[in-house]
C-alpha positions as CSV (number, residue, x, y, z in Angstrom):
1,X,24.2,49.2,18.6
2,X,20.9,49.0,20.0
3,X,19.2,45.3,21.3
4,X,16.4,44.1,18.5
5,X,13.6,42.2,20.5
6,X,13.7,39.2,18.9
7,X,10.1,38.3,19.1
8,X,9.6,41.0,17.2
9,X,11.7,40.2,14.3
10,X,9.7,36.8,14.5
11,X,6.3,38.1,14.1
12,X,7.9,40.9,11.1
13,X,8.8,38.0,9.7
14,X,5.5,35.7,9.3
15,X,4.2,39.5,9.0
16,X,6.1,39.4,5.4
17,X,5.3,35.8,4.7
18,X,2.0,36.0,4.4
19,X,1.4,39.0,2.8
20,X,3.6,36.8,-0.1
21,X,1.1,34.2,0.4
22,X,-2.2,36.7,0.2
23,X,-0.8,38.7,-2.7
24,X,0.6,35.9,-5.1
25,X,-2.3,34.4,-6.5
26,X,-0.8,32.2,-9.4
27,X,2.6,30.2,-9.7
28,X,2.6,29.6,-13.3
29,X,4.9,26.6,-12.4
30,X,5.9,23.6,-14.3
31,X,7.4,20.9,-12.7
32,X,7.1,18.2,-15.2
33,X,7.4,14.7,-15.7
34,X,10.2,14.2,-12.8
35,X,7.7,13.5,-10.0
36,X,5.1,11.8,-11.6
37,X,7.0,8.8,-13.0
38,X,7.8,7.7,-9.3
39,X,4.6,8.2,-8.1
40,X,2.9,5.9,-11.0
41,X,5.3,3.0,-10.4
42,X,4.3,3.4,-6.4
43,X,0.8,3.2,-7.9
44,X,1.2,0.7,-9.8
45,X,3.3,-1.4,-6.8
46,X,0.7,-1.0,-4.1
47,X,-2.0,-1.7,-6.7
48,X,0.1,-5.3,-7.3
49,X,0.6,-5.5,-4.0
50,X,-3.0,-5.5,-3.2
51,X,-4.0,-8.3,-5.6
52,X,-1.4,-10.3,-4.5
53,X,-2.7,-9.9,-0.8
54,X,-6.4,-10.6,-2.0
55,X,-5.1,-13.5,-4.1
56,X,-3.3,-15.1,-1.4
57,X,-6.4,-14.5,1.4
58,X,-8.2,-16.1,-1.4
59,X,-6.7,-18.8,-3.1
60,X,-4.2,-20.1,0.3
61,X,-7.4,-20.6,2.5
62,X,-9.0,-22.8,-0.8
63,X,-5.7,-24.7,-1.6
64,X,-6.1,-26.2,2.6
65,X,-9.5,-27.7,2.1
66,X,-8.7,-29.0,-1.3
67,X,-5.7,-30.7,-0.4
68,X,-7.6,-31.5,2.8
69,X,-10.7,-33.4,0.5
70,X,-8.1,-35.0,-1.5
71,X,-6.5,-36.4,1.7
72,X,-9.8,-38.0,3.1
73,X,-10.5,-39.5,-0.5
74,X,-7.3,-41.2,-0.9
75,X,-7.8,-42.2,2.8
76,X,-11.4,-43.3,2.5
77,X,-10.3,-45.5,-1.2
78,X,-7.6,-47.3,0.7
79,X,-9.9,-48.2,3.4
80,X,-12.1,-49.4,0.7
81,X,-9.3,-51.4,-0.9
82,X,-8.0,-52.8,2.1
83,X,-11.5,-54.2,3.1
84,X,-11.8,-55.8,-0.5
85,X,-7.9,-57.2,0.1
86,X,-9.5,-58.8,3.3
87,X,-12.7,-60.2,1.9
């Protein structure tokens, strides 16, 4: 039996798959609902995902200073109502 260069068989090869690539212009293929449902729920979790994350940027930053300003009121009234206490 004769040795087949094996580089050669490589390049008959891609040779034959792309003249199946060039020639076939249309699948005519259904694939159906199968991979779409999983790919709208991975839609639909990174959309959440990303208002949660804008929510929390949001809304955690503004929960600080408001607990902050309530802080330095009730501070400020007992100040007040301890100086009254005095007087």
């Amino acid at each position: 039996m004769k040795k087949i260069n094996s580089n050669l068989l490589i390049k008959i090869l891609l040779l034959q798959i792309l003249i199946v690539l060039i020639t076939f212009t249309n699948a005519h293929a259904y694939i159906g609902l199968g991979p779409l449902l999983p790919m709208l729920g991975t839609i639909i979790a990174y959309i959440f995902i990303g208002i949660i994350s804008i929510f929390g940027i949001i809304i955690y930053p503004l929960r600080i200073v408001i607990k902050k300003i309530k802080n330095k009121k009730k501070q400020n009234e007992d100040i007040h109502n301890k100086k009254l206490k005095d007087d």
